[in-house]
N, C-alpha and C positions, 0 to 999 in steps of 0.2 A: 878147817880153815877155808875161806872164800877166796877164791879167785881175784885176780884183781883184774880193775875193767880191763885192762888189756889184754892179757890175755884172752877175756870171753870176744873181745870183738876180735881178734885174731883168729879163733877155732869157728866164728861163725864168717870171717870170711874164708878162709880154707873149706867151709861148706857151700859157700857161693860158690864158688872156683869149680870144685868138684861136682855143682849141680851143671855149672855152665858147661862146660867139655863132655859129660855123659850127655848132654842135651845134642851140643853139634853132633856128635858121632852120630847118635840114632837119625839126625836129617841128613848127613849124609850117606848113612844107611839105606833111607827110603828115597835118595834121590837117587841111588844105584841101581834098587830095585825096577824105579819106574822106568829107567833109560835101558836094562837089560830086559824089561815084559815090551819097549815098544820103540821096535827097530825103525820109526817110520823118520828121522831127522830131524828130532826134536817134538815132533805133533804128537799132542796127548790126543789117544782113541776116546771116539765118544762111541760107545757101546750102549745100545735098549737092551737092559736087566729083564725087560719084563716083553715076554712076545705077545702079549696081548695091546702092547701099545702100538708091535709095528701093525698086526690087524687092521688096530683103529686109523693109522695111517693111511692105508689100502685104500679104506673105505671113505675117507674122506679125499682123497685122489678122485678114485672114481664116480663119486657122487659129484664133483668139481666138473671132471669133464661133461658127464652127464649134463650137469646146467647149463655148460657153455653152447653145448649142442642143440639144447632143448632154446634155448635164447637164439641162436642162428638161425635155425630153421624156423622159429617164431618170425623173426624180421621177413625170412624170406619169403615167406608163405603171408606177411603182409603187405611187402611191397609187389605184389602177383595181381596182375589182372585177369578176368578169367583168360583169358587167350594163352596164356601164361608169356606174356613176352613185358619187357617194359613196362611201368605204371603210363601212361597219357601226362602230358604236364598242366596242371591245373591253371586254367583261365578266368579269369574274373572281369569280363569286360559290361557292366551294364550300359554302357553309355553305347558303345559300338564305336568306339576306338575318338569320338567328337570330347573334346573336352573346353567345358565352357569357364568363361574367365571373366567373371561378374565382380572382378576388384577383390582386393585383400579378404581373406573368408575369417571367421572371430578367431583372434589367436587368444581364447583364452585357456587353454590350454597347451601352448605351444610357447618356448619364447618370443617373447615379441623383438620386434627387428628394431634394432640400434642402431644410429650413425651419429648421434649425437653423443661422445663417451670422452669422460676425460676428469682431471680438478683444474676447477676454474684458478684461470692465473691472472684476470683484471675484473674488476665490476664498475659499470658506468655510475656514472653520479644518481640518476634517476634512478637503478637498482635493477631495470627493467632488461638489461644486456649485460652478456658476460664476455670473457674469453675464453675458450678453451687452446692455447698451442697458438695457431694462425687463424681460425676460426672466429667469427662473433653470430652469436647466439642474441634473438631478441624473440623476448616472450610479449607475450599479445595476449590481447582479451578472448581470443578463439584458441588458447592452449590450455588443455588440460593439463593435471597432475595426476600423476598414481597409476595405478595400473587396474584395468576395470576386467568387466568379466564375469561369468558364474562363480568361478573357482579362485575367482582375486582374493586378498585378506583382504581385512578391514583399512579402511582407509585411516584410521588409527596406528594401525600396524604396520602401514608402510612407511618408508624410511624416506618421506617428502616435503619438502619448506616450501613455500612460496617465495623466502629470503634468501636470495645468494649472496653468498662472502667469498672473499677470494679463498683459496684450500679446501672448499667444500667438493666434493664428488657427485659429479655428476651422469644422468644416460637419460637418454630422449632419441623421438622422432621429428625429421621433418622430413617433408616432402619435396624440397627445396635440393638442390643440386647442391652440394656440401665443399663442391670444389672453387665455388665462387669465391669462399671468403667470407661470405654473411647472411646469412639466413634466419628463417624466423621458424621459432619451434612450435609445433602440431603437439607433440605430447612430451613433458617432462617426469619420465618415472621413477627416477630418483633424487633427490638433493641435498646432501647430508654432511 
């Protein structure tokens, strides 16, 4: 005669049961073991199984400091003049301390000096003046655009109008005292 489902799912959990309670006991078995092999307050020992590992440790110690020394005494033996005192501090003087001041030298690789920086917040009727802030900007037949040089991009490439609108951003040069109030711009390098 067969079983009827209940009972079989009853004898297989009284097997469940019975696996689960053998299972705790043996981890608490092994948790017993490891807290009596290791009196240290909880800390598991980390023990080398293998003494050829601690060797290679030695050896990698020692070959550490070795480099470190061998790097020291490299510095010091280059910063050594022969006298053995101090290096000298190096001087670079070709000119003999005269330095001559023949106006602005190419800034094309340098940035170039802005005092014109801002977005425009009025444009004149003619188109030719802007504002920026309290400032008025007025461009001229003697202003450039862009930014020139060996090392310029292409003047495709730069980010310049001839057209200014109000909210357009702007940076330029002049040579013009900036505190006046109105000025007339030498180079406009960007307008965008």
């Amino acid at each position: 005669m067969k079983k009827s489902s209940y009972q079989s799912a009853m004898s297989k959990l009284k097997t469940s049961e019975d696996f689960k309670e053998r299972t705790l006991e043996r981890l608490n078995l092994e948790r017993y073991k490891l807290i009596d092999n290791d009196k240290r307050n909880g800390e598991n020992a980390m023990k080398t199984a293998n003494p050829a590992v601690k060797k290679n440790k030695v050896v990698i110690w020692a070959a550490s400091i070795a480099a470190c020394a061998v790097l020291t005494l490299g510095i010091y033996a280059v910063n050594q003049n022969g006298s053995g005192t101090a290096p000298d501090s190096v001087t670079n003087n070709p000119n003999g301390g005269i330095v001559e001041n023949s106006g602005p030298g190419s800034a094309s690789s340098a940035k170039h000096r802005v005092n014109i920086d801002g977005v425009i917040d009025e444009v004149s009727a003619d188109g030719q003046s802007f504002r920026i802030g309290e400032l008025w900007v007025t461009v001229t037949d003697k202003t450039t655009y862009g930014i020139t040089g060996p090392t310029a991009p292409d003047p495709s490439e730069q980010l310049v109008s001839k057209e200014f609108k109000v909210g357009n951003t702007v940076s330029g040069f002049t040579s013009e005292d900036v505190t006046s109030g109105k000025v007339a711009a030498d180079v406009i390098f960007n307008n965008f």
